[in-house]
N, C-alpha and C positions, 0 to 999 in steps of 0.2 A: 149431192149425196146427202141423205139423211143420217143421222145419228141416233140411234136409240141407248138412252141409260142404261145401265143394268141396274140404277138404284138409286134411291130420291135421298141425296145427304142433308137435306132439310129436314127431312123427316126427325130428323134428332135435335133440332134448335126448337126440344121444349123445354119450360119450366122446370128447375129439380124438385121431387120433391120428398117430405119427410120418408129419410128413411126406415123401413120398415122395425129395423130393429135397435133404433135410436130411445137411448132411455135416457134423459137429463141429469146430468153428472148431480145435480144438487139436489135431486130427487131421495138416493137414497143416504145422503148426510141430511136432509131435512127429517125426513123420515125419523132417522137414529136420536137425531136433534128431541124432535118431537117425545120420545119415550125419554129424556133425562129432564123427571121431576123436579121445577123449580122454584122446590123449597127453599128455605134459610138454609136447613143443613146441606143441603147437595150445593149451594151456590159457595157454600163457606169450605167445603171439601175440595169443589174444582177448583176453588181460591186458592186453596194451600197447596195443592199437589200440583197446579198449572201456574196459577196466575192470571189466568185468561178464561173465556167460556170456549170450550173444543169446538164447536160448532160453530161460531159466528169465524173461527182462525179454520176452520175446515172452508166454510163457504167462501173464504178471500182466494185462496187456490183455487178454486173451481169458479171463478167467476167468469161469466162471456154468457154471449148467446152461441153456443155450441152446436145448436140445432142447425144455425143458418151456416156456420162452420162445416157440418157434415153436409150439406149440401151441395159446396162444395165440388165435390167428389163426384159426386152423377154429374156436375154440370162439366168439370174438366172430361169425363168421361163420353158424354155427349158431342165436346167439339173433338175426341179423339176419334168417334164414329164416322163422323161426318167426313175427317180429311181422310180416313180412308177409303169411305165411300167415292169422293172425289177422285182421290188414286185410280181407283178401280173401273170409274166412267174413263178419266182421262185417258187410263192403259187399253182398253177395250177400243175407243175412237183411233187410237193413235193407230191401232194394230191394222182397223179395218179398212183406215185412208191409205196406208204402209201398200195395201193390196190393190191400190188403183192409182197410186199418182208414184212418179219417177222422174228420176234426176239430182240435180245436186239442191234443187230447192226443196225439194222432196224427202230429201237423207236428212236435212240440218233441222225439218221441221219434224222430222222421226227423234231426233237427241234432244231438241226442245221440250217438246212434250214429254219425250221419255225422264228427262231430267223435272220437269215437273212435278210429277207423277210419284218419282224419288223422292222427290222431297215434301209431297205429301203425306206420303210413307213414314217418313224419318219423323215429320209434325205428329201421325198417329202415335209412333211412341214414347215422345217424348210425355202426351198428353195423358197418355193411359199412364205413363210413371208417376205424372203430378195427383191424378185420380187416386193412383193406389194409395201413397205418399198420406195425402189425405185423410183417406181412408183407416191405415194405419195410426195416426193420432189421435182421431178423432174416436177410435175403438180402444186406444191406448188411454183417453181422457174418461171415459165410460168403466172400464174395467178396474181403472185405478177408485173411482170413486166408488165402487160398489165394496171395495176395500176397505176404503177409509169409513163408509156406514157402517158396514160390520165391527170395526174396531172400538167404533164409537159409540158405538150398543153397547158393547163391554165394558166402555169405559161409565157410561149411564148405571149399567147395573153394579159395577166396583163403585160407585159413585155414591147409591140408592143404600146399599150396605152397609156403608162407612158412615153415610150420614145416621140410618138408623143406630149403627153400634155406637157412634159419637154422644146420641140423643140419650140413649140410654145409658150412659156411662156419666153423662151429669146427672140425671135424672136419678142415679144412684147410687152419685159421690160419697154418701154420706155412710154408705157401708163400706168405702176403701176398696173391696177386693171387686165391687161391681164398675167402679170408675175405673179401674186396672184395666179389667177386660175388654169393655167398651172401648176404651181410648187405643189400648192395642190393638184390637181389630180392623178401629180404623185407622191406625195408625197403617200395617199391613196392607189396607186396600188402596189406601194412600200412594203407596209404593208401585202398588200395580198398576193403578192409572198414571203413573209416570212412566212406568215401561211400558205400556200400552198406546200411550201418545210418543214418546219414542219409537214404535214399530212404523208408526201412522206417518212420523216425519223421512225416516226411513222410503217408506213407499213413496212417499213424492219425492221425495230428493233422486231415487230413480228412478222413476218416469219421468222427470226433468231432464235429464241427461238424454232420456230417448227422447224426450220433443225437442231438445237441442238442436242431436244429429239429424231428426227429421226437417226439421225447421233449416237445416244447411243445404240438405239435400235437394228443398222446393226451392232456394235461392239458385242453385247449378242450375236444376233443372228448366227453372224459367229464362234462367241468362243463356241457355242453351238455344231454349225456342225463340227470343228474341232475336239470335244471331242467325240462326234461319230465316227467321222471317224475313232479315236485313238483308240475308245473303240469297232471297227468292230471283231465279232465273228470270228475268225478261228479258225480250227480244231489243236486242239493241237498235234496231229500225222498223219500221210496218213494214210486211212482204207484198209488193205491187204485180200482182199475174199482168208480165207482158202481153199474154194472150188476152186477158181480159179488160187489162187498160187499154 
């Protein structure tokens, strides 16, 4: 008896590749990076008001190759096509043999295969969970940084402002009430770019909690497919057709 597939599950053991709407998380903190002028005054501003450059403490959170990260995602996605495609051949032969051979060798090779089949099943979704799983992160590491560049622009420009009002507030010590103002003003923006890098720590500190539970959830999930895999049906002996031996 012939067997015809209904579907080529190789067909999906390709290469993942960039996804389409993949933007490099350090993309837009370099960017934001790029636009805070470094001058003496703006270095001596983020000095007082951080301690640190925002930027080079932005890029240490976002460090990885991300890219090959989101990849990922299609490639789990891929091997979840495949075992269901497999499914779907195994159910189809199983059904079509079911209609021409009988007996009790016949029943036990119908629950085997049909138990295969399940549990090819069961592999499809575990894999599309770890895909989405992925996925979820990976869009969750992207959206978080397009955050922390905007913040950071702001904090450039409270930065850019402070430093000029500073500049001219020595530059005009000598009148009293122009050093006043200057040094207020940056004193002011000063403050801002602390609550500004505050919001900044903020947002990663929760999208850290979601890559936590995500990061929990591919441990289950893989310890799951593992113990399928363990626990894959096979035929505890070869079946010998008396007829044909």
């Amino acid at each position: 008896m012939a067997f015809t597939d209904l579907t080529e599950p190789t067909s999906h053991l390709t290469a993942p590749k960039k996804p389409s709407e993949f933007t490099n998380p350090l993309k837009p903190i370099n960017d934001a990076g790029d636009l805070i002028s470094p001058t003496y005054w703006v270095n001596e501003i983020l000095s007082i008001a951080l301690g640190f450059n925002p930027k080079e403490k932005a890029q240490e959170y976002f460090a990885g190759d991300w890219e090959e990260y989101s990849k990922c995602s299609e490639a789990w996605g891929n091997l979840a096509q495949l075992c269901s495609d497999v499914s779907k051949n195994i159910t189809s032969g199983n059904k079509l043999l079911d209609t021409t051979w009988d007996g009790n060798a016949a029943d036990a090779a119908y629950v085997y295969f049909k138990d295969v089949a399940d549990k090819c099943n069961e592999l499809h979704s575990e894999l599309d969970a770890l895909k989405n799983e992925y996925f979820v992160i990976a869009e969750g590491v992207w959206s978080t940084a397009e955050l922390v560049g905007t913040a950071l622009s702001t904090i450039g420009d409270l930065a850019a402002t402070a430093a000029i009002s500073a500049a001219a507030g020595s530059l005009l010590s000598w009148t009293g009430w122009g050093m006043a103002v200057g040094y207020g003003v940056a004193a002011t923006q000063i403050l801002q770019i602390i609550e500004k890098w505050g919001e900044i720590t903020k947002t990663i500190n929760d999208f850290q909690l979601i890559f936590h539970t995500g990061m929990a959830t591919l441990g289950t999930t893989a310890g799951g497919i593992a113990t399928k895999f363990a626990d894959f049906p096979l035929p505890k002996d070869p079946y010998n057709n008396p007829v044909v031996a």
